[in-house]
PAZAPA-4460 file (N, C-alpha, C; in steps of 0.05 Angstrom, whole numbers, plus 32768, in hexadecimal, padded with zeros to 4 digits):
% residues 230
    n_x    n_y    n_z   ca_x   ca_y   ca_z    c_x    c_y    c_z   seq   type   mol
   7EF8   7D5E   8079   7EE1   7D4C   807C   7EEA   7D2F   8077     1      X     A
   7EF9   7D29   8060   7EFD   7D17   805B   7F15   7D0C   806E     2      X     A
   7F24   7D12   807C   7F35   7D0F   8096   7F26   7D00   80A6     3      X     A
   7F12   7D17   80B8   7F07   7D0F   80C8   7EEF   7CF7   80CE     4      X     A
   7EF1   7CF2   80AF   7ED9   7CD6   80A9   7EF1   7CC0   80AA     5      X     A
   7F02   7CC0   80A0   7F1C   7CAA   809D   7F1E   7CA8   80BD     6      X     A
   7F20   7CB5   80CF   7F24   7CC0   80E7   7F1A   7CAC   80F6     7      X     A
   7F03   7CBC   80F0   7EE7   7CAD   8102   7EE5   7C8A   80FA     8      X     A
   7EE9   7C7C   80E7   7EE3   7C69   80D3   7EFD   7C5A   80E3     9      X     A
   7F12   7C61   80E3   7F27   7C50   80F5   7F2B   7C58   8113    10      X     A
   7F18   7C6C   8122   7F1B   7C6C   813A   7F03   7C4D   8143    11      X     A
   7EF2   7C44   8133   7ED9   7C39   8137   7EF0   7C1C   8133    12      X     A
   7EF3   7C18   811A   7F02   7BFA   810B   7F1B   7BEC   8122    13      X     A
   7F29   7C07   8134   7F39   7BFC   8142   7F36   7BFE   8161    14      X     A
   7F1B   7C0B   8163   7F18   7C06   817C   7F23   7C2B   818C    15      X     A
   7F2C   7C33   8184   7F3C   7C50   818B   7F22   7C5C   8197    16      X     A
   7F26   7C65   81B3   7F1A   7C79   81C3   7F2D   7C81   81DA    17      X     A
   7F1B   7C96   81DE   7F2E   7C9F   81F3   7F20   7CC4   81FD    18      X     A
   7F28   7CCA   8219   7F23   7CE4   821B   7F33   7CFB   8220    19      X     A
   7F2F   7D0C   8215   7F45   7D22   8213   7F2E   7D3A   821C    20      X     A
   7F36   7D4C   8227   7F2D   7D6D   8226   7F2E   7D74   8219    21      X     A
   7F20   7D7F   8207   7F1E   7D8B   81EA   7F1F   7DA7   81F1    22      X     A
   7F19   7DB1   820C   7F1E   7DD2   820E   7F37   7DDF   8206    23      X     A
   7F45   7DD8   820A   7F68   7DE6   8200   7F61   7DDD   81E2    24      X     A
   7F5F   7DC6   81D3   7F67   7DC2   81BC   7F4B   7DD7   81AB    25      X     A
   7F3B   7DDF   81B9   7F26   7DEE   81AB   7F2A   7E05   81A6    26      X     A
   7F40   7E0E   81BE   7F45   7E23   81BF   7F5C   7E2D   81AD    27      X     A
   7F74   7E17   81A9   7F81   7E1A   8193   7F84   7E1C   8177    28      X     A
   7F5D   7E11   8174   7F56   7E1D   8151   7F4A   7E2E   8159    29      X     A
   7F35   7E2E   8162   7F1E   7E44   8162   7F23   7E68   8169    30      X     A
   7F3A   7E67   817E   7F41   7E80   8185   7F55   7E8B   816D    31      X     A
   7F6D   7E81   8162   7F74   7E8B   814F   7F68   7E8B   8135    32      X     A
   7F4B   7E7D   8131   7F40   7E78   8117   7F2E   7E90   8118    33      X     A
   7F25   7E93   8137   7F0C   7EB6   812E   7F29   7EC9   8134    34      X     A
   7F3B   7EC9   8143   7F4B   7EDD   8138   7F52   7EE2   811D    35      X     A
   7F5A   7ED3   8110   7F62   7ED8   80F3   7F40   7EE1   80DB    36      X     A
   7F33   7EDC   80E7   7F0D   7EE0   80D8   7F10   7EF8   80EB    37      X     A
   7F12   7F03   8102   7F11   7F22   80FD   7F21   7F2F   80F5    38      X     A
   7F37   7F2A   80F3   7F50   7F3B   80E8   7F41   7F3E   80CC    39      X     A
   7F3C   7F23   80C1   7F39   7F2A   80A3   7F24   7F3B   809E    40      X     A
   7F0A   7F36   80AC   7EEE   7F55   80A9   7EFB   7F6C   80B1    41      X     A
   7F0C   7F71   80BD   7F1F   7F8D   80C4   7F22   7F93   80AC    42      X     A
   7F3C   7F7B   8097   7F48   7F90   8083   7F2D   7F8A   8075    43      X     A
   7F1B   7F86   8070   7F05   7F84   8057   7EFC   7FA1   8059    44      X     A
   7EEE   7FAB   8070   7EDE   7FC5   8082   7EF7   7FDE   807C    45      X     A
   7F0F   7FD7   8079   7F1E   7FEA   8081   7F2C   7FF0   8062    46      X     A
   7F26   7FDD   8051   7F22   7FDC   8031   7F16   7FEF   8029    47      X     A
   7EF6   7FED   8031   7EEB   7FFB   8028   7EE7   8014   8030    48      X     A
   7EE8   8013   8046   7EF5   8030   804B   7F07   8046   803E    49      X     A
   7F1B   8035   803B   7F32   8047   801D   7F24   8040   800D    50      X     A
   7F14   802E   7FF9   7F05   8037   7FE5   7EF6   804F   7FDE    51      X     A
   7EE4   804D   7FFA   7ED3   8064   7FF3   7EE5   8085   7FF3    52      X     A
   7EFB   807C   800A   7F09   809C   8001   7F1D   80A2   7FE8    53      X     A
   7F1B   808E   7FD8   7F2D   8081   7FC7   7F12   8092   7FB1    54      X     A
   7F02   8081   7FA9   7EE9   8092   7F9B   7EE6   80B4   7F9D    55      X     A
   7EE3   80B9   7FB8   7ED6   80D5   7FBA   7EED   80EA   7FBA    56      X     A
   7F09   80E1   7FC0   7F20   80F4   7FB3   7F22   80F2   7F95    57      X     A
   7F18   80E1   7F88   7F22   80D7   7F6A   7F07   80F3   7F59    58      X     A
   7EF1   80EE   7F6B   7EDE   8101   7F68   7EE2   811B   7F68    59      X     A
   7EF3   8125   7F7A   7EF6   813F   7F8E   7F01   814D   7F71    60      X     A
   7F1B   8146   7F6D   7F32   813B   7F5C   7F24   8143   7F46    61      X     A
   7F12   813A   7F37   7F00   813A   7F23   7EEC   8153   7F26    62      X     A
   7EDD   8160   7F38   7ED0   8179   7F31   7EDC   8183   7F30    63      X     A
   7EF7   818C   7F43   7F06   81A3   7F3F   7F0E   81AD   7F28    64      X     A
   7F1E   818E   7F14   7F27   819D   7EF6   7F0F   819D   7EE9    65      X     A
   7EFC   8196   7EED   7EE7   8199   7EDB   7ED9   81BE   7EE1    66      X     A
   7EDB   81C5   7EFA   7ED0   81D7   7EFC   7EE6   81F0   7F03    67      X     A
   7F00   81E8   7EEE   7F1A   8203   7EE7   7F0D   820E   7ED1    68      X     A
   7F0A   8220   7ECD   7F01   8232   7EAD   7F0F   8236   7EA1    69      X     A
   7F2D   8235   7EAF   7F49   8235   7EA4   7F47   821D   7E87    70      X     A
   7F41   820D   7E8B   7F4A   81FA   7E7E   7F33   81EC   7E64    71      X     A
   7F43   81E9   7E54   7F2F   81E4   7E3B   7F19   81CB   7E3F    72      X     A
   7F07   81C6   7E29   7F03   81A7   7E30   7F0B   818D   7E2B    73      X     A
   7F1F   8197   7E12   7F34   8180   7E13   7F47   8179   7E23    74      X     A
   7F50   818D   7E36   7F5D   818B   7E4A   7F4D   817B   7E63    75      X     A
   7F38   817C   7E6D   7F23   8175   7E78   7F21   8159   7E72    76      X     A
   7F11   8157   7E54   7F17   8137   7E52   7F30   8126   7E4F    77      X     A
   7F49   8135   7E4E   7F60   812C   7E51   7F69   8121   7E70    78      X     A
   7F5C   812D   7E8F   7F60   8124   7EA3   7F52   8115   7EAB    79      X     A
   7F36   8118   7E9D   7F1C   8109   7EA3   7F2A   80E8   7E9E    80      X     A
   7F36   80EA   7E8E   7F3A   80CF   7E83   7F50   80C2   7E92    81      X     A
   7F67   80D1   7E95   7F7C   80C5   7EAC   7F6B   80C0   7EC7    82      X     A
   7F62   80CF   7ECB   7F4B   80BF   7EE8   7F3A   80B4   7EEB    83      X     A
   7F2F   80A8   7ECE   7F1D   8095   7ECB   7F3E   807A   7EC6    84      X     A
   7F50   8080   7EBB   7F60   806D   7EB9   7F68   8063   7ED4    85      X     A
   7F71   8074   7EE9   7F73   8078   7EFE   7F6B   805A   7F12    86      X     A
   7F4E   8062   7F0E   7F37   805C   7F15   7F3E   803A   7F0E    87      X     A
   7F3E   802D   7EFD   7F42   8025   7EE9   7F59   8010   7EF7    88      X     A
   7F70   801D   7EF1   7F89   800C   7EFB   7F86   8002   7F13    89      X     A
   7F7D   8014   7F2A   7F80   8007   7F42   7F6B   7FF5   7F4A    90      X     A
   7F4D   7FEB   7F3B   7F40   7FDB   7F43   7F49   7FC1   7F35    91      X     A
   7F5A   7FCB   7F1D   7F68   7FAF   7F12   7F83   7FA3   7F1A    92      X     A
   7F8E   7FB2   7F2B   7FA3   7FB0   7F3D   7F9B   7FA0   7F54    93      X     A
   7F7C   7FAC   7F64   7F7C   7F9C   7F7F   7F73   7F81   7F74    94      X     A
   7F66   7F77   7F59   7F59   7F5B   7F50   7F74   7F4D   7F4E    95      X     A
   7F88   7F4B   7F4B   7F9B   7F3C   7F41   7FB3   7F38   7F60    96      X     A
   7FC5   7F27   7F57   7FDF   7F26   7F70   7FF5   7F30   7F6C    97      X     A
   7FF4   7F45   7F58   800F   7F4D   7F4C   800A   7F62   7F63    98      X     A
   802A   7F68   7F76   802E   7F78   7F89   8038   7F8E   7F7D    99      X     A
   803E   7F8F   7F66   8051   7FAC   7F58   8040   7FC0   7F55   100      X     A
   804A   7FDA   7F54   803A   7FF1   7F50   8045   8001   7F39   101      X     A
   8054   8007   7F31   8065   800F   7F1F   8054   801E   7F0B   102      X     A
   803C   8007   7EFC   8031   8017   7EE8   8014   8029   7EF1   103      X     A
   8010   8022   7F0C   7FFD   802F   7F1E   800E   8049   7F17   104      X     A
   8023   8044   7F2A   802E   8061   7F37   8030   8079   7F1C   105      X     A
   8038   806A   7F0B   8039   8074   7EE5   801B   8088   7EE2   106      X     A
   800D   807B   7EE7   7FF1   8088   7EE6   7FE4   8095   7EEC   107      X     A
   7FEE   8096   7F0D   7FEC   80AF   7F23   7FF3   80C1   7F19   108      X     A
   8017   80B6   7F17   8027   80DB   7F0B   801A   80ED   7EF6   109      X     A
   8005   80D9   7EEA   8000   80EF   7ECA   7FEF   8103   7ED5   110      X     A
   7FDB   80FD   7EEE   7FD3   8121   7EF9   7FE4   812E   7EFB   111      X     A
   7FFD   8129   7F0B   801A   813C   7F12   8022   814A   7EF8   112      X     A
   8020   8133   7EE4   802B   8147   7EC9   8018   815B   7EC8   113      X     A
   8000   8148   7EC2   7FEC   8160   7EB5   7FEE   817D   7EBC   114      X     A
   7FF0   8179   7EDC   7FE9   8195   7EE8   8005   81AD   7EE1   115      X     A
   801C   8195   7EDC   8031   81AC   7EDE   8031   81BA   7EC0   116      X     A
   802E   819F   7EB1   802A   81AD   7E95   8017   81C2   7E86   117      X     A
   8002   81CC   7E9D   7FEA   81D7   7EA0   7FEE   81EE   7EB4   118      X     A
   8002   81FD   7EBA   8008   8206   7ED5   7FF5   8225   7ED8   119      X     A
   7FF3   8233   7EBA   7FE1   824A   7EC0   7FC9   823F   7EC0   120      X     A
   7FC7   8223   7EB4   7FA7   8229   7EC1   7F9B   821F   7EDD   121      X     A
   7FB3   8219   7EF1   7FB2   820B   7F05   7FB8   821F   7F1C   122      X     A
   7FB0   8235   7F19   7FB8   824B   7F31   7FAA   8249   7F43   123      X     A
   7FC5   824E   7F5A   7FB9   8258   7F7B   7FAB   823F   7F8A   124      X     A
   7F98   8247   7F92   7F89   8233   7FAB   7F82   821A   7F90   125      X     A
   7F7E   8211   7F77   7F75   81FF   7F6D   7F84   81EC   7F6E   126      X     A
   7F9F   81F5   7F69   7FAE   81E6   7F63   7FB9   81D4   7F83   127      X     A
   7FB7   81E0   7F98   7FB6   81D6   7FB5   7F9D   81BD   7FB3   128      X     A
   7F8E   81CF   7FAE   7F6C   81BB   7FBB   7F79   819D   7FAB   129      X     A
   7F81   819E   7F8E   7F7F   8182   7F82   7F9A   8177   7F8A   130      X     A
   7FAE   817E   7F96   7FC3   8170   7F9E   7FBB   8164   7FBE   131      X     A
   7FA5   817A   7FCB   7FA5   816C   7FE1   7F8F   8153   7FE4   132      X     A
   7F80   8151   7FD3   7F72   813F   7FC5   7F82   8123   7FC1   133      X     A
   7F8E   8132   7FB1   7FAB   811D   7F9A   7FB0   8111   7FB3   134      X     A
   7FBC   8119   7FD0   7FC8   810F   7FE9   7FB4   80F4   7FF1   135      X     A
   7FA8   8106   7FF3   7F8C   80EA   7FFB   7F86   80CF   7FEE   136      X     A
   7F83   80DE   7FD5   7F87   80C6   7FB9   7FA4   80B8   7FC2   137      X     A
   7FB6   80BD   7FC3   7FC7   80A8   7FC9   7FCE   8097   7FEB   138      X     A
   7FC9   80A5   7FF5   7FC4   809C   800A   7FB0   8080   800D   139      X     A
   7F92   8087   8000   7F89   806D   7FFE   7F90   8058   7FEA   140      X     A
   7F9D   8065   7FD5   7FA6   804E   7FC6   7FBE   8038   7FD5   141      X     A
   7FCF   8049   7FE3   7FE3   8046   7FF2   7FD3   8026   800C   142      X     A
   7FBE   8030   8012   7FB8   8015   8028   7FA9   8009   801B   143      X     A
   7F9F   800B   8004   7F92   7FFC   7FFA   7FA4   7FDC   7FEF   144      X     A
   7FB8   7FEE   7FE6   7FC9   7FDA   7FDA   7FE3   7FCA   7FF3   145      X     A
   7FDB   7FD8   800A   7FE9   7FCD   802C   7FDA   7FA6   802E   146      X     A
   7FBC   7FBF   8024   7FAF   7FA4   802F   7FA6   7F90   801A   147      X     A
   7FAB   7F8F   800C   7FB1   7F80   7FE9   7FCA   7F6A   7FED   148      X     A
   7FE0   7F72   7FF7   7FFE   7F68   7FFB   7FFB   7F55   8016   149      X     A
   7FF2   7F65   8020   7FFA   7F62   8045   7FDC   7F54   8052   150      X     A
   7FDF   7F3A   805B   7FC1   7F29   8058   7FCB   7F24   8079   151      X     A
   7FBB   7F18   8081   7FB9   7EFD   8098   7FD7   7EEF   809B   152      X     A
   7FE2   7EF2   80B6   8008   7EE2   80B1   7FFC   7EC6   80AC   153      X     A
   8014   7EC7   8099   8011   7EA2   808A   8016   7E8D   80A2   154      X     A
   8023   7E92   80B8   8025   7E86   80C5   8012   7E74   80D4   155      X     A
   7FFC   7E8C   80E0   7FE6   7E8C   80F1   7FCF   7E7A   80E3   156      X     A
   7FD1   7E84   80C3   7FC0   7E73   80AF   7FC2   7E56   80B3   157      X     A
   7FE1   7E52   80B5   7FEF   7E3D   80B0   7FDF   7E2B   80C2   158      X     A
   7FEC   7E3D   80DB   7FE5   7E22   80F8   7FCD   7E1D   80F7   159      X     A
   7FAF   7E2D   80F2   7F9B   7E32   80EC   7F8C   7E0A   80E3   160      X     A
   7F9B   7E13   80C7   7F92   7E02   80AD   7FA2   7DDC   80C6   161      X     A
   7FBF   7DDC   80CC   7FC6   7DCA   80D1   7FB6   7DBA   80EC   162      X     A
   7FAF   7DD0   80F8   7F9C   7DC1   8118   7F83   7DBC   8108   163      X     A
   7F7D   7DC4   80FA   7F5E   7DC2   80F4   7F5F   7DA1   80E7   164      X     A
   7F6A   7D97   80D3   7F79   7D80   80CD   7F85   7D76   80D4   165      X     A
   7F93   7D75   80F6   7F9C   7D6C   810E   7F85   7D61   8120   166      X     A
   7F75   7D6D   811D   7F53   7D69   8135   7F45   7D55   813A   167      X     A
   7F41   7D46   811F   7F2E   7D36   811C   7F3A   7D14   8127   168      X     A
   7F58   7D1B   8125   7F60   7D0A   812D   7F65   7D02   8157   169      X     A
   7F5E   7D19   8161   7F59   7D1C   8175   7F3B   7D1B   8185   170      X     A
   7F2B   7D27   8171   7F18   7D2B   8177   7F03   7D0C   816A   171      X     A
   7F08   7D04   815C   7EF3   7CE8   814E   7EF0   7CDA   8167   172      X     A
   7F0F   7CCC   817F   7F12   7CB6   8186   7F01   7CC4   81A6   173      X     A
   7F06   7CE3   81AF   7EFC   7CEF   81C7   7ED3   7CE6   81BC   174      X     A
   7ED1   7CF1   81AB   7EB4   7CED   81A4   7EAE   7CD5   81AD   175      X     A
   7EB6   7CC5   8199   7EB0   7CA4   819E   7EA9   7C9B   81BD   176      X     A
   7EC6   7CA9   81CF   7EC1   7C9B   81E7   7EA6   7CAC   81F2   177      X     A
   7EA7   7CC9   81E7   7E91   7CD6   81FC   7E72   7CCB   81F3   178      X     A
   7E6D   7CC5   81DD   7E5B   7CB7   81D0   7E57   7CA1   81DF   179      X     A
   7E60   7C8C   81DB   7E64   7C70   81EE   7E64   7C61   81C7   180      X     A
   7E78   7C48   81C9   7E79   7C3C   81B2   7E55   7C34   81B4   181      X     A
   7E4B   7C28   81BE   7E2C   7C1B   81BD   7E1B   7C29   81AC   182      X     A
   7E23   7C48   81AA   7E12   7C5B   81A0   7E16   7C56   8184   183      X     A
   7DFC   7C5B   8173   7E01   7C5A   8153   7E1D   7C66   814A   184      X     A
   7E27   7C5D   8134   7E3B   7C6E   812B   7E34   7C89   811A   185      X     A
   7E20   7C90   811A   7E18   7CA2   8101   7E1A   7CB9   8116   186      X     A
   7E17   7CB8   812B   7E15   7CCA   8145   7E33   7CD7   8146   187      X     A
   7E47   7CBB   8150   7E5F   7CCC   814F   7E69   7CE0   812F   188      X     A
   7E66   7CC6   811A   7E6B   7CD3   80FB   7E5D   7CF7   80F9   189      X     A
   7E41   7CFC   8105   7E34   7D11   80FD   7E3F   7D20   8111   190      X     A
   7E44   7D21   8126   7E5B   7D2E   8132   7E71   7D3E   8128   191      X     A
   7E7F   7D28   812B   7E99   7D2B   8121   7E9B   7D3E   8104   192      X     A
   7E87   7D3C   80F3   7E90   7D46   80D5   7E77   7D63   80D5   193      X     A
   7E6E   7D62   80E5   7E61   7D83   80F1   7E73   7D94   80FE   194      X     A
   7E86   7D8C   810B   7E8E   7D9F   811C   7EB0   7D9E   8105   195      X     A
   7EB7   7D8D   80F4   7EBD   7D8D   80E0   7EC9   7DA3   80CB   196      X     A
   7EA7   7DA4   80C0   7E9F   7DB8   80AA   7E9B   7DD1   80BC   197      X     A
   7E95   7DD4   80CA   7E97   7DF1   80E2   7EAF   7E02   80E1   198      X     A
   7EC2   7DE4   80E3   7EDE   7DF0   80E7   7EEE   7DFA   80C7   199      X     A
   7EE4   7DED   80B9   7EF4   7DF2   8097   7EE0   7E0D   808D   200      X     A
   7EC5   7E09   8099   7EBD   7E23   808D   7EBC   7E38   809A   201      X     A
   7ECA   7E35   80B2   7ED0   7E5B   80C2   7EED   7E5D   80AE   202      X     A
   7F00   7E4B   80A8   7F18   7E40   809C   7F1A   7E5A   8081   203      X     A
   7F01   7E4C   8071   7EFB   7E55   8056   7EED   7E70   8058   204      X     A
   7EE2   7E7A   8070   7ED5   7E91   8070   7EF2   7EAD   8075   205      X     A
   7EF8   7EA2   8088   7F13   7EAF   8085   7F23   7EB7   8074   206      X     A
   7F25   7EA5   805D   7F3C   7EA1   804C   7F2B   7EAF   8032   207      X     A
   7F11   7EB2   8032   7F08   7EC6   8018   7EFE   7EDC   8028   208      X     A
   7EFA   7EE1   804C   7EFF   7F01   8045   7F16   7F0C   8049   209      X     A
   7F2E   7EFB   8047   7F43   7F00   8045   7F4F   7F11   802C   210      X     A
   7F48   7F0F   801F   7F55   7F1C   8002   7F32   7F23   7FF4   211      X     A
   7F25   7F43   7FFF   7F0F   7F42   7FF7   7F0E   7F4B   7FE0   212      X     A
   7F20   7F4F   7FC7   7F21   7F5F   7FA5   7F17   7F48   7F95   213      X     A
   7F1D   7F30   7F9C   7F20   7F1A   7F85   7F09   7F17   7F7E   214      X     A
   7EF8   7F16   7F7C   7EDB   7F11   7F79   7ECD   7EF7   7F78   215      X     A
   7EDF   7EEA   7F8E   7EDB   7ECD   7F8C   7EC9   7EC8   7FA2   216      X     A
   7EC4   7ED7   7FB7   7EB5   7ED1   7FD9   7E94   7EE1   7FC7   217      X     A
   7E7F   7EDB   7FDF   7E6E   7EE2   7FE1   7E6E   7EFC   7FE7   218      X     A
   7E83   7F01   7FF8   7E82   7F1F   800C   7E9C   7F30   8000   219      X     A
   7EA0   7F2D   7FF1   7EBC   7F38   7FE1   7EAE   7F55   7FD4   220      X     A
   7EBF   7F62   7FDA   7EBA   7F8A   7FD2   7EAE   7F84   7FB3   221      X     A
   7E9E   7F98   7FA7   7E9B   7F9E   7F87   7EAB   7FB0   7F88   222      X     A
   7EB9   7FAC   7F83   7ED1   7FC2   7F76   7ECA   7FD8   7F5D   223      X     A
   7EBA   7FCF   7F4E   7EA7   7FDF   7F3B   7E99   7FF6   7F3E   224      X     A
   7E88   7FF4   7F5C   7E76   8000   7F61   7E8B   8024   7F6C   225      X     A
   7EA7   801F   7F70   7EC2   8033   7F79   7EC7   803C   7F5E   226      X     A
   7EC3   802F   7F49   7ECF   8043   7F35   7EC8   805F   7F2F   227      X     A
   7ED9   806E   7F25   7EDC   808D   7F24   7EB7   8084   7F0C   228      X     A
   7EB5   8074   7F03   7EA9   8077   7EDE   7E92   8065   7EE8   229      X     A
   7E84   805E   7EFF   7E74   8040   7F03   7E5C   804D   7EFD   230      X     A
***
């Protein structure tokens, strides 16, 4: 905004007009700027998607040992609790930018112990159902954390952000002439810093549903409402 007022303020002081086609140059923010705003509602939609199967295996996972007769109830509240931990690590994993998994993966394994260290009471088809569960469970943890790492190419952002702050300087002196100088200046100014803020806030809309965990956007996931314990 403040560009495009400097912009406008010395296309006026020096006389600067002129006409250009703005169709190509519209087309060089605008088309890669809703490309990158749908890519980013893709990974948001497709987030939640592995959340919710992220939830309902963590669930699955959870009646099963609850409903082994094999197993004591301290044993019970002993898994209850790794999958409430579970639960736990990976919504505090997707809030942050640390890409490591290490103490995730640590946390996973403790069902793997549990079950082996538990093996009579894990007979036959039970012990299938919660591993194929377990599959699922990692599987969505697995894209969850794809799309945690793996955002919008920095590149495309890049050019994005640089034409958009390239524009005004093209676009102030085309206004001016299409305006006619005679015309108030508040006409070209209100112009110019509308179509502006249009452009910084498809910019900014992008860029927070870009990374939807942080809890910084309006439209950003509750991550809360996924926990094994909410």
């Amino acid at each position: 905004m403040l560009v495009a007022t400097i912009t406008t303020y010395v296309s006026y002081k020096l006389d600067i007009n002129f006409y250009v086609d703005l169709t190509l140059i519209s087309i060089a923010i605008i088309f890669p700027l809703v490309f990158t705003i749908r890519g980013s509602f893709r990974r948001r939609e497709k987030a939640l998607e592995h959340l919710s199967q992220f939830r309902s295996s963590l669930k699955t996972v959870h009646y099963f040992v609850m409903s082994n007769k094999e197993l004591s109830e301290e044993n019970k509240l002993e898994i209850y609790n790794i999958l409430v931990e579970i639960s736990s690590r990976v919504m505090t994993h997707l809030r942050t930018v640390d890409d490591k998994t290490k103490e995730l993966d640590d946390v996973i394994n403790n069902v793997y112990k549990f079950i082996s260290e538990r093996e009579e009471s894990f007979k036959g088809r039970i012990r299938d159902k919660v591993f194929r569960f377990m599959n699922d469970l990692h599987e969505s943890i697995e894209n969850l954390h794809a799309i945690h790492i793996h955002r919008t190419p920095i590149s495309l952002k890049a050019y994005c952000k640089i034409f958009i702050y390239i524009f005004p300087l093209i676009y102030a002196p085309t206004i001016i002439n299409n305006v006619g100088v005679e015309t108030p200046q508040w006409v070209a100014y209100s112009i110019i810093l509308l179509t502006e803020y249009i452009l910084i806030s498809l910019y900014n809309i992008q860029d927070q549903l870009e990374y939807p965990f942080d809890d910084k956007g309006l439209d950003d996931i509750k991550l809360d409402n996924f926990k094994l314990d909410r």
